[in-house]
C-alpha positions as CSV (number, residue, x, y, z in Angstrom):
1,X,-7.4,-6.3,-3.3
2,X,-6.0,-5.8,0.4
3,X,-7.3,-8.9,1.5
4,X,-4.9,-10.9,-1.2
5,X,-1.9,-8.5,-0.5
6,X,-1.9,-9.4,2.9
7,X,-2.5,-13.2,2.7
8,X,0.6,-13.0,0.5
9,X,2.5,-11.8,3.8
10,X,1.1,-14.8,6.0
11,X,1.9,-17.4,3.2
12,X,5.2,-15.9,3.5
13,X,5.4,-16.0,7.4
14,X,4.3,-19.9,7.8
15,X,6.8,-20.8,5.2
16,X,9.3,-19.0,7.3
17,X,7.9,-20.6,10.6
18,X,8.9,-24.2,8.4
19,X,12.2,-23.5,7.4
20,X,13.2,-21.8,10.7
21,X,12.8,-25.6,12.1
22,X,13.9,-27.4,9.1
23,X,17.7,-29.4,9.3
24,X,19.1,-27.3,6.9
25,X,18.4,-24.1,8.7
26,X,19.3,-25.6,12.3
27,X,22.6,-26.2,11.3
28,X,23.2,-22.8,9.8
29,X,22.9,-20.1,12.7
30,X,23.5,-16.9,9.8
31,X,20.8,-18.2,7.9
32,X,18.3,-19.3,10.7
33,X,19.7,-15.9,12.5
34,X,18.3,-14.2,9.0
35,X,15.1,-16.1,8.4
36,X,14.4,-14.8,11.8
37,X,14.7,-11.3,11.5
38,X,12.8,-11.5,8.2
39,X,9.9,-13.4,9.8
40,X,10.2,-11.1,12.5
41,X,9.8,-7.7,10.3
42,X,7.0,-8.8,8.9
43,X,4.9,-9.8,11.9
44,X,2.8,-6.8,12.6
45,X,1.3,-7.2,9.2
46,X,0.5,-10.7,9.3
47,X,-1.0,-10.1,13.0
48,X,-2.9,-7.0,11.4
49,X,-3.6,-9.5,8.2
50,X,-5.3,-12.1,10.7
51,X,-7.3,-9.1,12.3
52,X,-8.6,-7.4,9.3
53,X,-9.7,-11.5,7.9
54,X,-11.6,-11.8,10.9
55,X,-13.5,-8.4,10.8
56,X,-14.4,-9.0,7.0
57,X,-15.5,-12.7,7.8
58,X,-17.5,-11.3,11.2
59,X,-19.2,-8.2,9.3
60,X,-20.5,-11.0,6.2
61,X,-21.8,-12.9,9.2
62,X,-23.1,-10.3,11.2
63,X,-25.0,-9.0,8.0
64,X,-26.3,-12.1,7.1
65,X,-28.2,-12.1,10.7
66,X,-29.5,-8.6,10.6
67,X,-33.1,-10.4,9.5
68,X,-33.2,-12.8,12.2
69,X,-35.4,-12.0,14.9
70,X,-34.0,-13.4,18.0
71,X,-30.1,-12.0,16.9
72,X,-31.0,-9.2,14.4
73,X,-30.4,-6.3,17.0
74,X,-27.5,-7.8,18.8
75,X,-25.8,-8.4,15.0
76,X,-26.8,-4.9,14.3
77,X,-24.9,-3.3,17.2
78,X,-21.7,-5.6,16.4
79,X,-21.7,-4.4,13.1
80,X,-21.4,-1.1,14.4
81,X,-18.3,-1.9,16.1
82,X,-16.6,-3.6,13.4
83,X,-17.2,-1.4,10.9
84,X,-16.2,1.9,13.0
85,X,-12.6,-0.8,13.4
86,X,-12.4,-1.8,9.8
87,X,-11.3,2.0,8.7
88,X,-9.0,2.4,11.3
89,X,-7.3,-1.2,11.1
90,X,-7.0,-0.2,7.1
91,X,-5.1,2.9,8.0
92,X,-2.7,1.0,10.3
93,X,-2.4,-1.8,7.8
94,X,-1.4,0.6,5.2
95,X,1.7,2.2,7.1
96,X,2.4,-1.6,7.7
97,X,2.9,-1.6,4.2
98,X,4.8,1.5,3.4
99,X,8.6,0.7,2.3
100,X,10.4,0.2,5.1
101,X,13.8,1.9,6.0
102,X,16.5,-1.0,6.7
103,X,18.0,1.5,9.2
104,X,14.9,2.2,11.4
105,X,15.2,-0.3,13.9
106,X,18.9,0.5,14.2
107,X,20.8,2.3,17.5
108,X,22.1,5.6,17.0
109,X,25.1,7.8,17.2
110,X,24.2,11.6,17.6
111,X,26.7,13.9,17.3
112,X,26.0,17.6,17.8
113,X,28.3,20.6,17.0
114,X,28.3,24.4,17.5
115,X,28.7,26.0,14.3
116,X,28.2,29.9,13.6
117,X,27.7,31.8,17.3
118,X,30.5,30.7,18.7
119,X,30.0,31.0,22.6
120,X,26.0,30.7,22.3
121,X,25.9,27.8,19.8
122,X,28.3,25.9,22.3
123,X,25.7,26.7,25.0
124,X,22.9,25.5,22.9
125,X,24.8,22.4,22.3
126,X,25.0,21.2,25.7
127,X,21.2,22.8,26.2
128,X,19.8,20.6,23.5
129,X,22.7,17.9,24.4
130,X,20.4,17.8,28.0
131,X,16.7,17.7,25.8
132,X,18.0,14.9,24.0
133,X,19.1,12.6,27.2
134,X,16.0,13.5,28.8
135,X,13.9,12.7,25.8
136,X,15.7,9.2,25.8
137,X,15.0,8.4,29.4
138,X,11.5,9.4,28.5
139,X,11.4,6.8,25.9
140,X,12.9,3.9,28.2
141,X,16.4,4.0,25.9
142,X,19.8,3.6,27.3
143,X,22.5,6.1,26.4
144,X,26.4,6.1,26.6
145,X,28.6,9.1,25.7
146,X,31.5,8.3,23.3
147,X,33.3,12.1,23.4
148,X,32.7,15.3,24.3
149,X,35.0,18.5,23.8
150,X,33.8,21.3,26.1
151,X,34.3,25.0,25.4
152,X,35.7,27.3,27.6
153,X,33.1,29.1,28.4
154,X,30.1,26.3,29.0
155,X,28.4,24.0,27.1
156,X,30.1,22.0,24.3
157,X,32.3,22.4,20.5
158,X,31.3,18.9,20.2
159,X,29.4,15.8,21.9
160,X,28.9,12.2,20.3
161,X,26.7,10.0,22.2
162,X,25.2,6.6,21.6
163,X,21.5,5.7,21.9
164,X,20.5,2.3,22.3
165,X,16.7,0.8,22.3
166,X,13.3,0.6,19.8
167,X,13.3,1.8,17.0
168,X,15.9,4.4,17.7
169,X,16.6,5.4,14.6
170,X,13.2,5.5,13.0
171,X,12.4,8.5,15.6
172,X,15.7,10.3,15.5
173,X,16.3,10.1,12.0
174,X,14.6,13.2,11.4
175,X,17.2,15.4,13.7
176,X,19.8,15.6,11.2
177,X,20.4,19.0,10.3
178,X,21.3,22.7,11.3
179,X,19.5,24.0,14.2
180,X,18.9,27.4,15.0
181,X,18.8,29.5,18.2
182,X,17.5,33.1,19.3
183,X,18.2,34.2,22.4
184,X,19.8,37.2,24.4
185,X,23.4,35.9,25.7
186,X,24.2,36.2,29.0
187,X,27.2,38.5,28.5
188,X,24.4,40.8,26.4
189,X,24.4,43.7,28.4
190,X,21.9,45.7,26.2
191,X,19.4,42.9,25.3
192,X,20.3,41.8,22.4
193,X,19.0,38.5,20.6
194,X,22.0,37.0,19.2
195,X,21.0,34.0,16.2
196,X,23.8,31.1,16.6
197,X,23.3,27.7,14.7
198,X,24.6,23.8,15.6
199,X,24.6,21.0,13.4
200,X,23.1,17.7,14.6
201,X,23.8,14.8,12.7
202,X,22.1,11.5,13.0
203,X,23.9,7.8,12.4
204,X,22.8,4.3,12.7
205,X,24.8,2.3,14.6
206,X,26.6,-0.3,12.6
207,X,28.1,-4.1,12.9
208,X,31.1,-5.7,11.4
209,X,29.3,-7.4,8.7
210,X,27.6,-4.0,7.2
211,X,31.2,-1.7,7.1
212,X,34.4,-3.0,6.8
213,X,37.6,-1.2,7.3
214,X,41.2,-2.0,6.2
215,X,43.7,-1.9,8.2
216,X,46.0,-0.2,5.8
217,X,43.2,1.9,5.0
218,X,43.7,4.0,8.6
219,X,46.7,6.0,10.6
220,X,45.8,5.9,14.6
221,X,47.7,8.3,16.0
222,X,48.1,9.0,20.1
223,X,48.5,12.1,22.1
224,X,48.1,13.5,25.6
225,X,44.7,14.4,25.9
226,X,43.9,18.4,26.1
227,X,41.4,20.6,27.4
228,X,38.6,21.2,29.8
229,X,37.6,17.1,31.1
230,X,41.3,15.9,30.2
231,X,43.1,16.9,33.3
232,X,42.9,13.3,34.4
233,X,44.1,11.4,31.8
234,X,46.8,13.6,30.5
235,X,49.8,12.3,32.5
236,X,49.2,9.3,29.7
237,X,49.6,9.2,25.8
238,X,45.5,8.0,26.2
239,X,43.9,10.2,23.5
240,X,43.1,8.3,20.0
241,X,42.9,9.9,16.4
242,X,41.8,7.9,13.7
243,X,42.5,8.8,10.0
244,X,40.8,7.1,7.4
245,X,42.6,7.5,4.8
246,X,40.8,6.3,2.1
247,X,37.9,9.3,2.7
248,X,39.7,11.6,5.0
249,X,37.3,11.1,7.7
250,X,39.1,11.8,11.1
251,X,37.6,10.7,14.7
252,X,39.5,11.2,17.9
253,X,38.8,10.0,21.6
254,X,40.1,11.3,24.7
255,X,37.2,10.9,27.4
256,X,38.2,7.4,28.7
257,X,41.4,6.9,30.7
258,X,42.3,3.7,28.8
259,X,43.7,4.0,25.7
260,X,42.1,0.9,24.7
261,X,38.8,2.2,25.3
262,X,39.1,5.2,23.4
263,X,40.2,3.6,20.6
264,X,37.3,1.3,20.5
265,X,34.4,4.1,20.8
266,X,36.4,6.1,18.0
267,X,36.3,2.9,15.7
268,X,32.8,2.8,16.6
269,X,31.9,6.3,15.1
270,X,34.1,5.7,12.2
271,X,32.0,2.8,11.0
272,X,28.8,4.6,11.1
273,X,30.6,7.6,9.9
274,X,31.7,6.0,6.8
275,X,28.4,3.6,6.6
276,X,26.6,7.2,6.5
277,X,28.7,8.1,4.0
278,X,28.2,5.2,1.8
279,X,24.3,5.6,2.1
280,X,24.4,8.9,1.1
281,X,26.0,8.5,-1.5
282,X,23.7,6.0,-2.4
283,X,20.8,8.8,-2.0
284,X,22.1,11.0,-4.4
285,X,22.7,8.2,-7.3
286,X,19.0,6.5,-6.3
287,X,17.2,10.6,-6.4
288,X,14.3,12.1,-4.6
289,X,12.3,8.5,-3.8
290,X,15.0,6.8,-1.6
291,X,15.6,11.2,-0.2
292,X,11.8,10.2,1.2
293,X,12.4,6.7,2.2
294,X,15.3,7.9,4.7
295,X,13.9,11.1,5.9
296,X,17.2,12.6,6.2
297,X,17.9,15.0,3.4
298,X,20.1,17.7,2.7
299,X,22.4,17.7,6.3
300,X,23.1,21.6,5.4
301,X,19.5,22.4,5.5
302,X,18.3,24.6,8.5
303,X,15.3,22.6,10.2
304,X,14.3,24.4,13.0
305,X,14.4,27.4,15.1
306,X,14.4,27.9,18.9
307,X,13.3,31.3,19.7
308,X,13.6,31.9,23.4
309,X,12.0,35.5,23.8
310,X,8.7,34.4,22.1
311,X,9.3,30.6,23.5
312,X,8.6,29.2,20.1
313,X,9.7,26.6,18.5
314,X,9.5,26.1,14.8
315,X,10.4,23.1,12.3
316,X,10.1,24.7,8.6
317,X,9.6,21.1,6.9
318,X,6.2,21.0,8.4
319,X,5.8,24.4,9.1
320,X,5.0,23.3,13.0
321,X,4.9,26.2,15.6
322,X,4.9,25.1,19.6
323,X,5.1,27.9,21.8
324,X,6.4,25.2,24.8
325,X,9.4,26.2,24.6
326,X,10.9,25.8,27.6
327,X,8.6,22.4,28.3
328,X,9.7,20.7,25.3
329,X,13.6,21.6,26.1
330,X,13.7,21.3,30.0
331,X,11.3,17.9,30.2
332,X,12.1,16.1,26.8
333,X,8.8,16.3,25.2
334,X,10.5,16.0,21.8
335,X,7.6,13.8,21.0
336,X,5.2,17.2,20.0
337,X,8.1,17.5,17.2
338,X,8.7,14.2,16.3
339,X,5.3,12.7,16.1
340,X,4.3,15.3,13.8
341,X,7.4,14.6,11.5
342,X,6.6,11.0,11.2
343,X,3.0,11.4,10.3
344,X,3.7,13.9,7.5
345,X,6.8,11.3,6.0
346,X,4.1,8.6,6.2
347,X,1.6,10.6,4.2
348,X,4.3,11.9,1.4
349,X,5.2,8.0,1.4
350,X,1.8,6.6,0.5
351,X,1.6,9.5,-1.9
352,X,4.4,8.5,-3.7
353,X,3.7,4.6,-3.3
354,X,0.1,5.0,-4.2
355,X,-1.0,2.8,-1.3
């Protein structure tokens, strides 16, 4: 029964709420600092837990009275109410419930790169670079960019950017992938649409305790940096590239004019880089349930289109069509995507969980 799944949550929260204050704990900030977050996960189910107890308690009462004739009409019309609320507090509960990705309430590196287009998907990068930032601000997130390396001829090769706030990750998780866009160049003097494709990819910010690197395990190297943004730092050997050897993952830095700061945003990347790794890794040896649970798939796998003459846009997971084009890339409503996205995880979750 619900009712005795979700009191097993609130056992488990006021046993928490004890040891949290216990000796033991006091003296031990990793564990208290643990206990805490655990107790903290859990507390929208035991807050929906207390809800739903006192709906079922209130509709037994409420029913009981229906014969009375001084409060049989007034029970009558609260019954109504709480049972038009029990359904919908149900639902809720039972995304409450659905396994929960470790990651979601993680901060986020995004890194997006042109890929085949050449001129047009660097474009596209810095146009959905802009949609992305916007949709951020929208949100109430803080951003910081780590690198960028323009292209000649506008837009970007490459940009890695940090995104820092609520549940980050569990909204973004689902940009990972190859993008597509149709559109007629500038340069196209007879009209052409020309298709070009980036590659966004999606990484959860990590700590010290989740990754950690060797020393001997990486070869830093340091150069003049190069290129369109670097004329002001290039009279200095400020630029950072970061081997790791182990994986061949490489990172470099050259935006900040400090050596020292470049070397600590590449480090940065390189921990979720190689945390990323490790959990996919993990995807492929744990199959098709923990491919749901993350929501991130096959990083080769074309997700959506952008289709400027017909201003549509189209995600072929959910097979979603918006023809708001232009409002959806120029004011951030990435929320008409995204929203979508998360429902139809949710529902193939509880299919698979049987909840």
């Amino acid at each position: 029964m619900l009712q005795e799944k979700l009191q097993s949550f609130i056992n488990r929260y006021n046993e928490l709420s004890d040891l949290i204050i216990s000796p033991d704990v006091l003296a031990n900030i990793k564990k208290m600092t643990e206990l805490s977050k655990e107790q903290a996960s859990i507390k929208k189910i035991v807050d929906a837990a207390h809800e739903y107890n006192q709906i079922m308690g209130d509709i037994e009462d409420n029913r009981a009275l229906l014969g009375d004739e001084e409060l049989g009409e007034l029970a009558k019309e609260e019954l109504k109410e709480l049972e038009t609320r029990k359904p919908i507090l149900e639902e809720e509960i039972k995304i409450l419930l659905l396994p929960i990705d470790p990651n979601d309430d993680k901060n986020i590196f995004i890194e997006l790169r042109a890929g085949a287009g050449g001129d047009e998907a660097a474009i596209f990068v810095g146009d959905l670079f802009g949609t992305y930032m916007r949709f951020a601000q929208n949100q109430g997130w803080k951003t910081e960019i780590m690198s960028t390396t323009p292209s000649e001829s506008g837009g970007y090769k490459e940009v890695i950017f940090l995104v820092k706030g609520e549940a980050v990750y569990s909204k973004m998780k689902f940009e990972s992938g190859v993008h597509r866009v149709q559109r007629v160049p500038e340069t196209e003097s007879q009209g052409r649409v020309h298709t070009s494709a980036i590659t966004v990819a999606v990484l959860p910010e990590v700590d010290d305790v989740e990754i950690e690197i060797k020393a001997e395990d990486l070869k830093i190297d340091t150069m003049r940096s190069s290129g369109a943004g670097g004329q002001s730092v290039n009279t200095t050997d400020s630029a950072i590239r970061i081997t790791h050897l182990p994986t061949g993952l490489v990172v470099t830095n050259q935006d900040q004019k400090s050596q020292h700061k470049n070397r600590e945003k590449a480090m940065k990347v390189l921990k979720a880089r190689l945390y990323d790794l490790q959990e996919q890794e993990r995807m492929l040896k744990e199959g098709a349930d923990r491919k749901e649970q993350v929501g991130s798939g096959d990083r080769s796998a074309r997700i959506r289109t952008y289709n400027y003459p017909q201003g549509r846009i189209s995600d072929h997971r959910i097979t979603l069509t918006l023809y708001r084009l232009d409002a959806v890339m120029n004011d951030g409503l990435l929320n008409e995507i995204i929203d979508p996205l998360i429902a139809d995880h949710q529902a193939k979750l509880m299919e698979a969980s049987g909840v």
